[in-house]
C-alpha positions as CSV (number, residue, x, y, z in Angstrom):
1,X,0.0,0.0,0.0
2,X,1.4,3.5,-0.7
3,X,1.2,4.3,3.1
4,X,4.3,2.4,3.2
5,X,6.0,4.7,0.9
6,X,4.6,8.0,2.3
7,X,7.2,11.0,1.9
8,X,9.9,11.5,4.1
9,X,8.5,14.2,6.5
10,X,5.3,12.8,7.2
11,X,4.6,13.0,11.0
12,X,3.0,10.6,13.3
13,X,2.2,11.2,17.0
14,X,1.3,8.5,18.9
15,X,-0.1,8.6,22.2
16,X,-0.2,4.8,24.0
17,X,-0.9,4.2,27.8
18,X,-2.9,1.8,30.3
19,X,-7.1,2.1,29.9
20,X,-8.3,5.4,32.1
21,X,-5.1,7.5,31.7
22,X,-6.3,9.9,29.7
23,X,-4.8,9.0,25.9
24,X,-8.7,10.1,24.3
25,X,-8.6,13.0,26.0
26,X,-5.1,14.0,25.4
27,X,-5.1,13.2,21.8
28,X,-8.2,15.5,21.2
29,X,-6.7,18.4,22.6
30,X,-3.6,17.7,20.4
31,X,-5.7,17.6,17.4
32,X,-7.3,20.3,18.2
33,X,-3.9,22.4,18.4
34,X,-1.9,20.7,15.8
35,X,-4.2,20.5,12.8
36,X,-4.8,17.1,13.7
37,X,-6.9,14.2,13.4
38,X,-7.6,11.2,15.6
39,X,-7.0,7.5,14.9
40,X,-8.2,4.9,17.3
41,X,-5.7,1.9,18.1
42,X,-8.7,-0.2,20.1
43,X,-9.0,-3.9,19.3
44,X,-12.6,-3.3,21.6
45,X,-13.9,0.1,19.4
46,X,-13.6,-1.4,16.1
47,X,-17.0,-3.6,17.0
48,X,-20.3,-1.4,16.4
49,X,-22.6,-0.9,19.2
50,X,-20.5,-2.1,22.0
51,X,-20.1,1.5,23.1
52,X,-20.4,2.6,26.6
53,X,-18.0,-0.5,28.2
54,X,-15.4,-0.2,25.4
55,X,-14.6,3.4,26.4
56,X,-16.0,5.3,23.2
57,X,-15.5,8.8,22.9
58,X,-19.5,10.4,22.6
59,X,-19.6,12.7,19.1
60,X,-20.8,15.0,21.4
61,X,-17.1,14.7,23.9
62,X,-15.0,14.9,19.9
63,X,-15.1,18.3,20.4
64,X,-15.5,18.3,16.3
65,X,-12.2,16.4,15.6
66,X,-12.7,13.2,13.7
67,X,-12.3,10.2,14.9
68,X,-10.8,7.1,12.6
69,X,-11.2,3.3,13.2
70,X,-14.2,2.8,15.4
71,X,-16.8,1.2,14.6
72,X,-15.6,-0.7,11.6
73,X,-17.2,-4.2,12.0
74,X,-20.3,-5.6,13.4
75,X,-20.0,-8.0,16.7
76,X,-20.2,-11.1,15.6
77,X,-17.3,-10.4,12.6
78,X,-13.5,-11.4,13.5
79,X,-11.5,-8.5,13.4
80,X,-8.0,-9.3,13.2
81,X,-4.7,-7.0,13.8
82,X,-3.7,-7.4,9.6
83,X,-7.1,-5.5,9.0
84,X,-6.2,-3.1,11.3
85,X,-3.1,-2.1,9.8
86,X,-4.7,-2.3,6.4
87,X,-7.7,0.0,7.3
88,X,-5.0,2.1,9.4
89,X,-2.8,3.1,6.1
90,X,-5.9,4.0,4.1
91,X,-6.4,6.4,6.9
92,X,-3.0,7.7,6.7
93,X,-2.5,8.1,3.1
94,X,-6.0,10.1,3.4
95,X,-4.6,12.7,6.2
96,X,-1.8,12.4,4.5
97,X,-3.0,14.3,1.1
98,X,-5.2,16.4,3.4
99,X,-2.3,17.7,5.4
100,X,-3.8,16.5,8.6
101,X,-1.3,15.5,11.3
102,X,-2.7,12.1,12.7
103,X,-2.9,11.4,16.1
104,X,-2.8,8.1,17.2
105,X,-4.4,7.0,20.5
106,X,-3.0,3.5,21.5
107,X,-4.9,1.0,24.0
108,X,-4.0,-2.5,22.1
109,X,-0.3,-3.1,21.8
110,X,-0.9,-5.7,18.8
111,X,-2.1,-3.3,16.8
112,X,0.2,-0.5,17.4
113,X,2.8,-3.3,16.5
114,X,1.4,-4.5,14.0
115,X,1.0,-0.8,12.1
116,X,4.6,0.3,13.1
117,X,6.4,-3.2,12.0
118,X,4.3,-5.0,10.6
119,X,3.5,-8.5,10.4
120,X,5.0,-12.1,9.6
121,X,3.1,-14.3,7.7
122,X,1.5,-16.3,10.1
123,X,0.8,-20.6,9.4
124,X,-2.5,-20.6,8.2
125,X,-5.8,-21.8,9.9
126,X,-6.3,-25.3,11.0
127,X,-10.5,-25.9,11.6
128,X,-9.8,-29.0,13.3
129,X,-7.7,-28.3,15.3
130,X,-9.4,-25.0,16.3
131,X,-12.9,-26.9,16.6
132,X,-10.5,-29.5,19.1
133,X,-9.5,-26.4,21.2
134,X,-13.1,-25.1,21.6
135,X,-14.3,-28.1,22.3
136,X,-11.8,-28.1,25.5
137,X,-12.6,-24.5,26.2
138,X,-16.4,-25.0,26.4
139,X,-15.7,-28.5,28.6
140,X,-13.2,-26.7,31.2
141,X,-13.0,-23.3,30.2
142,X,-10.3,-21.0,28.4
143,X,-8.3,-21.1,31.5
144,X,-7.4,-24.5,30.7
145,X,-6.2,-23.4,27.5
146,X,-4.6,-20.8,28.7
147,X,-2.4,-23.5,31.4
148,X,-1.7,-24.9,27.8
149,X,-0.1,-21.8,26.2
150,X,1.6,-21.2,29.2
151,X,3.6,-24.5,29.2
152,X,4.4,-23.9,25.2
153,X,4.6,-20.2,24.6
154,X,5.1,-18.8,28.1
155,X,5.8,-15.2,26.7
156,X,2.2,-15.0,24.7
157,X,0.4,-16.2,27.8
158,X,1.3,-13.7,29.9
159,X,0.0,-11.0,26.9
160,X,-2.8,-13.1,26.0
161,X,-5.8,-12.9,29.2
162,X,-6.6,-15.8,30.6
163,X,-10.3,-16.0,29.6
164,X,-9.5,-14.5,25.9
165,X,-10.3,-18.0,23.8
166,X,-9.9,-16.8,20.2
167,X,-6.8,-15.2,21.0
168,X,-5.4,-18.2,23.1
169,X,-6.6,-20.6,20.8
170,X,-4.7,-18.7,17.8
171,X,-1.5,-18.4,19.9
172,X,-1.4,-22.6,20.4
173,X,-2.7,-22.7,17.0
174,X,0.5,-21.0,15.9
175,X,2.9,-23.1,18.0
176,X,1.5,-26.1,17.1
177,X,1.4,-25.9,13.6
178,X,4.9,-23.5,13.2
179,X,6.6,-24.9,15.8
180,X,7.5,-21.7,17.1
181,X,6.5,-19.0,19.2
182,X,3.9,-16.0,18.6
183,X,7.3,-13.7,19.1
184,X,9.5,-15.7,16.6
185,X,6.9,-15.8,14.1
186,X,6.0,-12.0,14.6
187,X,9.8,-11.2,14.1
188,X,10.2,-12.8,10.9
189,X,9.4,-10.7,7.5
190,X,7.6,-7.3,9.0
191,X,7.3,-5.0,6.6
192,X,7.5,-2.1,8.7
193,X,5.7,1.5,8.2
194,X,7.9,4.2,6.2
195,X,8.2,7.5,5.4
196,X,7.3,9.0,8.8
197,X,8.5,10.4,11.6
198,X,6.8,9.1,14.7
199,X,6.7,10.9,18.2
200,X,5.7,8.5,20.6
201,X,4.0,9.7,24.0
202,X,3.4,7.2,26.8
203,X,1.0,8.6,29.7
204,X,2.1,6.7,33.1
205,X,0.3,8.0,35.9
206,X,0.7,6.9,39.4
207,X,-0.5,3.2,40.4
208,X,-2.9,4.1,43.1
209,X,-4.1,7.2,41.0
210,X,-4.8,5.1,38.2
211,X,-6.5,2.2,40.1
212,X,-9.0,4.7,41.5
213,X,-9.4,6.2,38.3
214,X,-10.1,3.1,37.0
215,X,-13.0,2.1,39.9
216,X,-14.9,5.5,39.3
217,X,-15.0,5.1,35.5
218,X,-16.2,1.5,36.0
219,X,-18.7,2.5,38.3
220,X,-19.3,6.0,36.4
221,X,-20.2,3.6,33.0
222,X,-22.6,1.7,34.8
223,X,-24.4,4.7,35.8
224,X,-24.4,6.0,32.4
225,X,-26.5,3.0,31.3
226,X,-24.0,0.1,30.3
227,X,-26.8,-2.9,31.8
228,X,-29.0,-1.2,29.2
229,X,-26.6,-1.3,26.7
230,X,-26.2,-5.1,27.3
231,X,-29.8,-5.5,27.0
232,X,-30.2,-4.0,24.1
233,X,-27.5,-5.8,22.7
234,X,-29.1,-9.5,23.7
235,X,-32.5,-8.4,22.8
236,X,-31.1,-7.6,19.2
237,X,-29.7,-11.0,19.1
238,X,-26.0,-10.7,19.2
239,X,-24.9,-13.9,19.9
240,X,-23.3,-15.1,23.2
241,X,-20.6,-16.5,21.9
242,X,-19.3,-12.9,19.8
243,X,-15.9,-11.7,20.3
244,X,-17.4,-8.6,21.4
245,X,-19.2,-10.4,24.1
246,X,-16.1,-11.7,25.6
247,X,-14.7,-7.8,26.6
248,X,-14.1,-6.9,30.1
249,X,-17.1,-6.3,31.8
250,X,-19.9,-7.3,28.9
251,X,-19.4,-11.3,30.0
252,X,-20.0,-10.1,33.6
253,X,-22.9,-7.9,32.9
254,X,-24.4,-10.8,30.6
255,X,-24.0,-13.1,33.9
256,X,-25.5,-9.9,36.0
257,X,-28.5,-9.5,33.7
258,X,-29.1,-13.4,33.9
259,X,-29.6,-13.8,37.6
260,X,-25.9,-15.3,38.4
261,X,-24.4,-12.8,39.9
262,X,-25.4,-9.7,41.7
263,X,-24.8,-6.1,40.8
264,X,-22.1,-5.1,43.3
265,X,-20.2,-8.4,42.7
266,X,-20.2,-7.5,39.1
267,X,-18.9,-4.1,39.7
268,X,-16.4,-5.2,41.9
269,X,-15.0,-8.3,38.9
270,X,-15.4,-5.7,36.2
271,X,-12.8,-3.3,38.1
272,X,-10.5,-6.0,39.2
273,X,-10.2,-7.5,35.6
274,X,-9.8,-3.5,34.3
275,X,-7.0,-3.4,36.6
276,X,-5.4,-6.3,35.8
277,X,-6.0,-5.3,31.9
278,X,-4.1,-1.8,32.9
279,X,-1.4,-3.7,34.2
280,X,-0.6,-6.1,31.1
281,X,-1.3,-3.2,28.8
282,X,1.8,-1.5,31.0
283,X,4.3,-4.3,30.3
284,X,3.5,-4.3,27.0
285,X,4.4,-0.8,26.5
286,X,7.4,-0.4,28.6
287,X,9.3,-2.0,25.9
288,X,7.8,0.1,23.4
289,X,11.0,1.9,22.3
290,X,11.3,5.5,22.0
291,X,8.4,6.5,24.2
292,X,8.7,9.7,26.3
293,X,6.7,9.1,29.2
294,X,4.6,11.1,31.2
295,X,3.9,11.0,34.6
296,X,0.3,11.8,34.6
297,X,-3.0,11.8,33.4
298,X,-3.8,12.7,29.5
299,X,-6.1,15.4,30.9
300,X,-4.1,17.4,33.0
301,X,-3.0,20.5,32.3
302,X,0.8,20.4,32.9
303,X,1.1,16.3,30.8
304,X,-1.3,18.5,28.1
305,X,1.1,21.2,28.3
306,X,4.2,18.9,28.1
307,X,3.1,16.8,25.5
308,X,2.5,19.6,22.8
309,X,6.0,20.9,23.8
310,X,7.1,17.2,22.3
311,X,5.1,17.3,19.6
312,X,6.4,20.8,18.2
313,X,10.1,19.9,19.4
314,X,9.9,17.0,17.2
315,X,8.0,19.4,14.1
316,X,11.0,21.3,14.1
């Protein structure tokens, strides 16, 4: 694609962090000053409808700067990192002729990988042997799986959730049929992204700060209708068994609205699974090379008033 080859000069600021720092936030207000636009790096907000619990920024909160790579499939499509990077470089070439800097707020590692370097080819997919691993995910649960990755790709397993199936089933998928690991397929023939200069901005605000920040949004989302939402969403007949259904916070909500667990025990799982989301997204991006990081939240006014300073330091 001719995003690959986009002239020298082109400029790319990406801003990556753990869930409730502050990256949607921060990167409007960048757009806003730079001549920017925003793209969404969200392996959660490219499903349509799944809104409130995947973090969403409201049109009405876009403060008129738009917003790329949201909403792209419905929830029962797979959405895979390739077509991320595929859609992603249409989007770039586009600001690209516009002049538009773009602005890219980063939540899934994978993807930001997977844009900046590129992928391996990958072995291709085995049916029986996926159909094998769901049957053994549905009989004892993806955690059994996930005991299974850990003994044969240790490093993907500690990425990879423990309840994530597709994701865990790819990942054994790979080693079984490669004979290597995710990370030694991954780091054979990228094709990585050209022809811009990238600023990368990593938001790290304190642990306790973020882990309250984290429990008020949780409990802030459920106000703002979220059970609803996942009503809705089984009234309209999204199946149980859609990726989408399997985010943080939708299973328990689906087990909430069933009668199996109460409200306050599902408030309480939802915002120790955020946490322990935050927490892998942070080991993830601490070997993300040539991040400046910033020792805040993306909405306050000193990290805001740091992080343009980067971004016109590296302009110039």
């Amino acid at each position: 694609m001719s995003g690959l080859s986009a002239d020298v000069g082109a400029r790319l600021v990406v801003i990556l962090g753990p869930t409730a720092s502050g990256k949607s936030a921060l990167g409007i207000e960048l757009a806003g000053r730079l001549g920017g636009e925003v793209l969404v790096c969200d392996s959660t907000q490219v499903y349509r409808h799944f809104d409130i619990g995947t973090a969403k920024v409201p049109p009405a909160e876009q403060r008129g700067i738009p917003h790329h790579l949201a909403d792209l499939v419905e929830p029962h499509e797979i959405f895979t990192a390739g077509e991320y990077r595929r859609r992603a470089l249409d989007v770039l070439d586009d600001l690209r002729r516009r002049g538009k800097l773009p602005i890219l707020t980063a939540g899934t590692g994978l993807y930001l990988r997977a844009l900046l370097e590129g992928l391996a080819d990958a072995p291709l997919r085995s049916e029986a042997l996926r159909e094998r691993l769901r049957g053994k995910a549905k009989l004892r649960g993806p955690e059994y799986l996930h005991r299974i990755l850990a003994r044969t790709d240790a490093e993907a397993a500690r990425r990879i959730a423990p309840r994530d199936a597709q994701k865990i089933i790819r990942a054994i998928e790979i080693r079984m049929l490669a004979g290597k690991s995710v990370d030694e397929i991954h780091r054979r023939g990228r094709q990585r992204l050209e022809g811009y200069a990238i600023t990368k901005i990593g938001l790290l605000p304190p642990r306790p700060a973020l882990y309250a920040r984290i429990n008020a949004r949780v409990e802030a989302m459920i106000a703002a209708g979220w059970p609803e939402e996942v009503r809705q969403l089984i009234a309209q007949g999204v199946p149980p068994d859609a990726k989408a259904f399997q985010f943080i916070g939708y299973a328990e909500l689906r087990r909430h609205l069933a009668g199996d667990l109460d409200r306050g025990a599902a408030i309480a799982a939802i915002q120790q699974a955020t946490r322990r989301f935050a927490k892998r997204q942070l080991t993830w991006f601490r070997k993300e090379p040539g991040v400046t990081w910033l020792a805040g939240f993306g909405d306050d006014l000193e990290i805001v008033a740091a992080a343009l300073r980067i971004a016109q330091d590296a302009r110039s």
